[in-house]
C-alpha positions as a printed NumPy array, in Angstrom:
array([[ 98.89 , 120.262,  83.55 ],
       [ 97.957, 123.739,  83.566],
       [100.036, 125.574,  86.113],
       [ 97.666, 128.749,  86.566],
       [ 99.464, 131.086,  88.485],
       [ 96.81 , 131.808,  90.437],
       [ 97.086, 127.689,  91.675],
       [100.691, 126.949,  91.254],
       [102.45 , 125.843,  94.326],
       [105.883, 126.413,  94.236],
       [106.56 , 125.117,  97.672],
       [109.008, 121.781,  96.886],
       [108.69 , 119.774, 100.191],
       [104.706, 120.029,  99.922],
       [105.038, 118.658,  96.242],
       [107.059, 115.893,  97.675],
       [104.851, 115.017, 100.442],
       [102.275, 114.999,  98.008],
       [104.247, 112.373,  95.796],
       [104.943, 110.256,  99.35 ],
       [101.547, 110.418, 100.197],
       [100.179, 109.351,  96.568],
       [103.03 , 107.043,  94.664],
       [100.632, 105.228,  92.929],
       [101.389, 107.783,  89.267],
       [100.547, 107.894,  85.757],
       [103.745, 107.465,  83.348],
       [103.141, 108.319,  80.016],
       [105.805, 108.109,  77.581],
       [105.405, 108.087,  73.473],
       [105.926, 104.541,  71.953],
       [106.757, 102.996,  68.613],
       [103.14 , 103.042,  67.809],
       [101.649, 105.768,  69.851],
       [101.513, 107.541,  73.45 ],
       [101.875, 104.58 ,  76.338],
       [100.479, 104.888,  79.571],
       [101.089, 102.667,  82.756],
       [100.258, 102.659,  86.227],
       [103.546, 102.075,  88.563],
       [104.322, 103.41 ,  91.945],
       [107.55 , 105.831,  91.975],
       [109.375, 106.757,  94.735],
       [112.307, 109.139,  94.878],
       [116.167, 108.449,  94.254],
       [118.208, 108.723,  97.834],
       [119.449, 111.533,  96.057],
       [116.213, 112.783,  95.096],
       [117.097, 113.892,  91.619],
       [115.082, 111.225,  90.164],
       [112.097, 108.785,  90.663],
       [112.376, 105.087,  90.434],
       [109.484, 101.994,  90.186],
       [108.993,  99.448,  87.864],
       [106.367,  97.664,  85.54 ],
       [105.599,  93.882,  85.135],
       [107.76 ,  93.008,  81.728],
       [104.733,  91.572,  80.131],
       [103.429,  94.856,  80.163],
       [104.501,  96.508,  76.682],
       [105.035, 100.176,  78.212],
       [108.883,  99.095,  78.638],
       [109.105,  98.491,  75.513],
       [108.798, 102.302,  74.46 ],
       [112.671, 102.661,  76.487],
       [114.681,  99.611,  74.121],
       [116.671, 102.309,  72.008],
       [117.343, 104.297,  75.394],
       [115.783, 106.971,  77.642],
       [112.579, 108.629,  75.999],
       [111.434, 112.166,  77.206],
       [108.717, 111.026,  80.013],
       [105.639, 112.467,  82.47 ],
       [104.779, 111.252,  85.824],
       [101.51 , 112.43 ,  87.357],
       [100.576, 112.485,  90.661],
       [ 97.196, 113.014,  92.038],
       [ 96.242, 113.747,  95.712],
       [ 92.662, 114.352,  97.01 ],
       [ 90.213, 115.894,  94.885],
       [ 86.526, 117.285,  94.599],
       [ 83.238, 118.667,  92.938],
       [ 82.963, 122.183,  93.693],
       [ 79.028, 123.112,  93.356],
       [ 77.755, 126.288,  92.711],
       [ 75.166, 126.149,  94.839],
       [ 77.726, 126.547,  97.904],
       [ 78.603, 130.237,  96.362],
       [ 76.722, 132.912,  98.168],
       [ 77.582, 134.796,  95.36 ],
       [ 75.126, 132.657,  93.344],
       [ 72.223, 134.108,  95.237],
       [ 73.761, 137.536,  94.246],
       [ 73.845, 137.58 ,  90.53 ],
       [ 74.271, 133.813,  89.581],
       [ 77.414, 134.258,  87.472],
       [ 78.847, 130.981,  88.872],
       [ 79.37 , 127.684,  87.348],
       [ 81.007, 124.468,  88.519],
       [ 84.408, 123.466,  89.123],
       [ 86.819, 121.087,  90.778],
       [ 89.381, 121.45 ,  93.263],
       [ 92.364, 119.005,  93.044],
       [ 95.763, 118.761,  94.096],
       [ 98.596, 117.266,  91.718],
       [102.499, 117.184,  90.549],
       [103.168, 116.957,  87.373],
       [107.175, 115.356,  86.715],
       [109.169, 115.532,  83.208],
       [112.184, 113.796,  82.981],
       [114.138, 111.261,  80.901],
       [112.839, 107.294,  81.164],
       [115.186, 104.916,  81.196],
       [114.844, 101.084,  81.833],
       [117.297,  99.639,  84.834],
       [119.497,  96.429,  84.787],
       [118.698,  93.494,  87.281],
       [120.981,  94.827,  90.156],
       [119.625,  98.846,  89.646],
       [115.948,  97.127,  89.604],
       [116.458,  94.994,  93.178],
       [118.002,  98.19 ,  94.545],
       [114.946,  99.982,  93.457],
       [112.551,  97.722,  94.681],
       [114.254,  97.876,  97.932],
       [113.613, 101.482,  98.28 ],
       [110.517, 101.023,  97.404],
       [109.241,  98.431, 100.112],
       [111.441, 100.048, 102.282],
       [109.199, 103.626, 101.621],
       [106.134, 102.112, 101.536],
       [106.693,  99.894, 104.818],
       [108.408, 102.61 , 106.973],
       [105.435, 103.149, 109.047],
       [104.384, 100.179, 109.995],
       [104.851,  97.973, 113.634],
       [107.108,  95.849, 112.288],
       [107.857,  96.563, 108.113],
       [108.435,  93.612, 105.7  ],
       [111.559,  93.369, 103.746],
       [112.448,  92.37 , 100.691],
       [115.431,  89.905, 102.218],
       [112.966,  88.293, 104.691],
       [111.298,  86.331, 101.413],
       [113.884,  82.969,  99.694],
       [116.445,  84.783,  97.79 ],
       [115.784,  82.351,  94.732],
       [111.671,  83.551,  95.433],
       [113.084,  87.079,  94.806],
       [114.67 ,  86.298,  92.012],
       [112.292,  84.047,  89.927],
       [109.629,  87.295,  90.632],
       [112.089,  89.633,  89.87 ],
       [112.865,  88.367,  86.537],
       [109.095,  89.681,  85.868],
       [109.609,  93.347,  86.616],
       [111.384,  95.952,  84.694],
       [112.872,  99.046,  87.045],
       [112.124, 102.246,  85.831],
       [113.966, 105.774,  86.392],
       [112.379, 108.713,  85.824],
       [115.602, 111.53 ,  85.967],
       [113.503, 114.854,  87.211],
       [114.101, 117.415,  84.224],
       [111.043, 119.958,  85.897],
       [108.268, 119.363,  88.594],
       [105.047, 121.752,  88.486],
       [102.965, 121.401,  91.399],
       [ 99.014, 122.626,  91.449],
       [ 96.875, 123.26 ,  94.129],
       [ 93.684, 124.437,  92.987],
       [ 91.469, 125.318,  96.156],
       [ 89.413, 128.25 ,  95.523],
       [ 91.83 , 130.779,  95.454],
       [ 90.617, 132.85 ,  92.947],
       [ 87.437, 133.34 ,  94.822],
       [ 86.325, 136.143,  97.371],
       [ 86.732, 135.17 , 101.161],
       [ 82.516, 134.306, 101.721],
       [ 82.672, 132.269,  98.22 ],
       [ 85.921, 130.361,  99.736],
       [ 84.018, 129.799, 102.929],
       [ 81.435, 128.528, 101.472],
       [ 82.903, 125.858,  99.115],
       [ 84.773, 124.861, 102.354],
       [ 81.249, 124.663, 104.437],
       [ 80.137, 121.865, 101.715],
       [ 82.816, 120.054, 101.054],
       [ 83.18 , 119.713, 105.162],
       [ 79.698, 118.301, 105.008],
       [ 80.072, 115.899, 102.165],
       [ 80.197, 112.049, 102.751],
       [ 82.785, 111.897, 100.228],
       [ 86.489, 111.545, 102.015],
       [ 88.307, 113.433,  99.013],
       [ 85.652, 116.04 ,  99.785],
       [ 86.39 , 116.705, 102.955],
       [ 90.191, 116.345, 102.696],
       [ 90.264, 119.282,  99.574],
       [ 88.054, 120.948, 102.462],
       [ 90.791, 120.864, 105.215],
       [ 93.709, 121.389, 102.562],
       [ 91.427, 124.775, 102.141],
       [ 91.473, 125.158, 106.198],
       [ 95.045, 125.006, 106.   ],
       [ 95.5  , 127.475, 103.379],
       [ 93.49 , 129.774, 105.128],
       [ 95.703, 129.926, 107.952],
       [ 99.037, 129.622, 105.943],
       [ 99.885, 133.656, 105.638]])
């Protein structure tokens, strides 16, 4: 990513909100043959100095990590949105506008590394355990047959992402003049769209963050 100073935020409980929120990522890693991508969600480390998920094994990514840890990005990508120029009343002014979009993301490099069978079934109970923690009454991993657990664990290869550097962007219009901002706000608001209209209150809160 492109950390523009004019968009980086440098706030590191907001960029790990935003990876709570979102833990669905994008790992890329370079292979044998190439650049690998895969989809895994990633949660962080108890000591949150790392991230940890995992990948099905028939899925080749893994594959990239068999002569050790490989230099490694994670992406993260909250809410997002067209910005249209037509919302600028600057437009109407002199028409030097043009589109855009308005995103939020974190951007984690770090060293890859694949996890034994005891490191991945700690993982993945940190990882249930994350993703369950709100609910009425969460599902555990030990409430499924231990040999049910196993035979599906055998499929999965944990991942650990060691954090090396995290960049965090917010881009919401803040290189624009307070009735441009306003405006981009005003139709966003109004937009059907829900990642519309949550870049549109991230852009409320801003305003009222001094």
């Amino acid at each position: 990513m492109h950390p523009s100073p004019a968009f980086r935020n440098t706030d590191l409980p907001a960029a790990r909100a935003l990876m709570a929120a979102h833990p669905f990522a994008t790992l890329c890693v370079n292979g044998r043959d190439g650049p690998m991508v895969a989809l895994a969600p990633l949660v962080l480390s108890e000591d949150s100095a790392a991230l940890e998920g995992h990948v099905a094994r028939a899925n080749p990514f893994w594959r990239s990590l068999d002569g050790g840890p490989k230099d490694a990005v994670a992406l993260f990508q909250g809410a997002n949105a067209y910005v249209s120029p037509s919302w600028y009343p600057s437009k109407a002014e002199h028409g030097r506008v043009v589109p855009t979009w308005n995103y939020s993301a974190v951007e984690v490099r770090g060293r890859l590394a694949a996890l034994d069978a005891e490191e991945t079934l700690a993982g993945l109970n940190r990882l249930t355990d994350a993703m369950e923690a709100d609910r009425p009454q969460p599902w555990r991993v030990v409430d499924a047959p231990a040999d049910y657990v196993d035979r599906l664990q055998r499929g999965i290869v944990g991942l650990r992402l060691e954090i090396g550097e995290l960049i965090a962007v917010d881009k919401l219009s803040q290189n624009k003049d307070a009735a441009d901002h306003a405006g981009v706000v005003a139709g966003l608001s109004a937009s059907m769209r829900v990642g519309d209209r949550a870049i549109a209150n991230q852009m409320k809160h801003q305003e009222q963050t001094p």
